[in-house]
Structures are given as structure tokens and as C-alpha cells.
C-alpha positions as CSV (number, residue, x, y, z in Angstrom):
1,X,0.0,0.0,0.0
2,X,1.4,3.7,-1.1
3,X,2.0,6.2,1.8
4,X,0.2,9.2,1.5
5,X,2.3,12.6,1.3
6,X,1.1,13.2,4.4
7,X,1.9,10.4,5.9
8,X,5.5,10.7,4.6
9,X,5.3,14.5,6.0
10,X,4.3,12.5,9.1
11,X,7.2,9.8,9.0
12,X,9.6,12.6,7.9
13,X,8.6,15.2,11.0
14,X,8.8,11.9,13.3
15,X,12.5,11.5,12.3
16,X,13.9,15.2,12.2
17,X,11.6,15.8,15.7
18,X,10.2,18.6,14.7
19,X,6.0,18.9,15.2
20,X,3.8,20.4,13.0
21,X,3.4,23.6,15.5
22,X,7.1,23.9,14.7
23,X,6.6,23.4,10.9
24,X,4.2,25.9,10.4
25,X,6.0,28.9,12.3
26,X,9.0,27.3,9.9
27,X,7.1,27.6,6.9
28,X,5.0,30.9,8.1
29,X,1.7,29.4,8.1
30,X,-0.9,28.8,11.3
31,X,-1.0,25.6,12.6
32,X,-4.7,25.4,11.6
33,X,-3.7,25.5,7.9
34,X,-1.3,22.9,8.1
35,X,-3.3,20.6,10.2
36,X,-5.7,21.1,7.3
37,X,-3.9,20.3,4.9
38,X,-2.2,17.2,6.9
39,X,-6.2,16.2,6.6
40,X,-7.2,16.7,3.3
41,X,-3.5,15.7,2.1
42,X,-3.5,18.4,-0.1
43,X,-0.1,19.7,-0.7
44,X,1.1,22.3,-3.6
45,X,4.2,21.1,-5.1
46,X,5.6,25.1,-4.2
47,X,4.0,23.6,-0.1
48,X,6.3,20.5,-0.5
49,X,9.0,22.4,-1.5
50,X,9.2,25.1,1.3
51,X,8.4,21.9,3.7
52,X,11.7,20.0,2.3
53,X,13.4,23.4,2.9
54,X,12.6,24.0,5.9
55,X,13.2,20.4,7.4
56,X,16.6,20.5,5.4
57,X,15.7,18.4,3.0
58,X,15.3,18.5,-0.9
59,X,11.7,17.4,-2.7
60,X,12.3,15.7,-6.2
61,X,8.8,14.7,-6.4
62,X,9.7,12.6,-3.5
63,X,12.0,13.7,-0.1
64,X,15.6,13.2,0.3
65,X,16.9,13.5,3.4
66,X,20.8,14.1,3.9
67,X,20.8,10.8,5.4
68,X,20.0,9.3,2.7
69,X,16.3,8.5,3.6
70,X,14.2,8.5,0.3
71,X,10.1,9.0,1.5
């Protein structure tokens, strides 16, 4: 069974400890909107990208952490 992206997003937080309250000021959006979005798993590709950034990570359709973690 596929992961969702927000599931990854979820998988990905998990293993860089960082919560979605922490995210969002991160990102410079209120935790309500990402916790939306978390729900409706409805990400923009330009979202995913400022997430990756912002976790230090890069989005190629898919996140690559610099551990070499491919979600």
C-alpha cells in the first residue's frame, strides 16, 4: 500500500523531531492551515518544496533526506 504525502510528511517530521506547530512557524503558516492540509492531504508542489526546505531536506517529487532516507 502507497504512503500518502502526508503520511511521509508525518514519517519525515517523526525522524527530524520537529511537530507540526514547529513546521508551520517554519514555513510561516498557522498551525490550523497545516493541520488542514495534513487532513485533506492536499499539498502544492511550491508547499512541499518550502516543507523539504525547511526540514533540510530537498523534494524531487519525493523527499531526500541528507541521510539518505528516500520518502
Amino acid at each position: 500500500m502507497k504512503l500518502t504525502m502526508g503520511e511521509k510528511l508525518r514519517i519525515l517530521l517523526k525522524r527530524k523531531n520537529v511537530t507540526i506547530v514547529e513546521l508551520s512557524r517554519r514555513i510561516g503558516t498557522s498551525n490550523q492551515n497545516l493541520a488542514n492540509k495534513f487532513k485533506r492531504d492536499n499539498f502544492s508542489t511550491k508547499e512541499l518544496e518550502e516543507i523539504a526546505e525547511a526540514l533540510g531536506c530537498e523534494f524531487e517529487g519525493y523527499f531526500v533526506d541528507k541521510d539518505g532516507y528516500k520518502l
